[in-house]
C-alpha positions in Angstrom: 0.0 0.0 0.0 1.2 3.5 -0.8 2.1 6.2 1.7 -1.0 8.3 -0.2 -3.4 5.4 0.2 -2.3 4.3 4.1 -2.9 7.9 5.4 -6.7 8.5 5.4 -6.4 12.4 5.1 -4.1 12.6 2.4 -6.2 9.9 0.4 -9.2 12.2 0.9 -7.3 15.3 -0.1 -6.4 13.4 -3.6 -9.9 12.2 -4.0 -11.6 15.1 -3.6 -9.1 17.6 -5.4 -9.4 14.9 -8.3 -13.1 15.4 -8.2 -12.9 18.7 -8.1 -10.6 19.3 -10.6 -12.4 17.3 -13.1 -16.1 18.4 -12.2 -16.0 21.3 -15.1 -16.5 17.9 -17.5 -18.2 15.4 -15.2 -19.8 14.8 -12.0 -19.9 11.0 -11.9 -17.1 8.6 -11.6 -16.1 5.1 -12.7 -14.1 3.2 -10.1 -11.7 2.5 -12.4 -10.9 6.5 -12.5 -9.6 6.8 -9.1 -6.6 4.4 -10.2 -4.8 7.5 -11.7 -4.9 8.6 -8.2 -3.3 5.6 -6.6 -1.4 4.1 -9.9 0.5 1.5 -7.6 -2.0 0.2 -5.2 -4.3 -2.6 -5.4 -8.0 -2.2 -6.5 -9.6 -4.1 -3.5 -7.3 -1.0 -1.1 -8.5 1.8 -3.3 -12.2 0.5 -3.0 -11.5 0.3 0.8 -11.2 4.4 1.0 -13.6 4.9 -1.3 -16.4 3.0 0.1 -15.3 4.5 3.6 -15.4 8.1 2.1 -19.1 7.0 1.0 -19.3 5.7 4.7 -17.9 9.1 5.6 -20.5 11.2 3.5 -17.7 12.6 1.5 -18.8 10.8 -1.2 -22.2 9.2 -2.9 -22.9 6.1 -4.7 -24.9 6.6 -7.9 -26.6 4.0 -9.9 -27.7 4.2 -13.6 -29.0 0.7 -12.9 -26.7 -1.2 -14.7 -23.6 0.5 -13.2 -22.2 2.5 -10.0 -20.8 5.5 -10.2 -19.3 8.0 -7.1 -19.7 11.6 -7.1 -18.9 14.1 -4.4 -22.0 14.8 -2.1 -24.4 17.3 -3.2 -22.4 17.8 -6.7 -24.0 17.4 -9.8 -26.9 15.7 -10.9 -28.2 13.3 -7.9 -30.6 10.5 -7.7 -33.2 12.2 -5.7 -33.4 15.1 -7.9 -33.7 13.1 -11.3 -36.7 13.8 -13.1 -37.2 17.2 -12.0 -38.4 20.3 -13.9 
């Protein structure tokens, strides 16, 4: 595991300045997306701090359905706004 990944506050620095950075283009975020983050770690330990920033409320799952994405909370488009004038 990386130094970024094992400290919980730099990993949620990098997350959400990744997020942010990118949220001029899109709100909503693959999994696969946050391995640019954390290039050398393994995807079971990046989906441990991401699922406990979700845990956390830093973060929010959202589903098309067929897939999961992650968005920052209260950014963008969410769920339980869909389909409103």
């Amino acid at each position: 595991m990386s130094e970024l990944l094992s400290n919980k506050e730099a990993a949620t620095k990098a997350v959400v300045d990744f997020m942010t950075k990118k949220s001029k283009t899109k709100s909503k975020f693959y999994f696969n997306d946050f391995q640019d983050i954390f290039p050398d770690d393994k995807l079971r330990e990046i989906k441990k701090v991401v699922n406990a920033l979700v845990t956390d409320g830093v973060l929010e799952y959202w589903s098309s359905g067929s897939t999961t994405m992650y968005g920052l909370k209260g950014a963008g488009k969410q769920h339980s706004s869909e389909g409103e004038a």
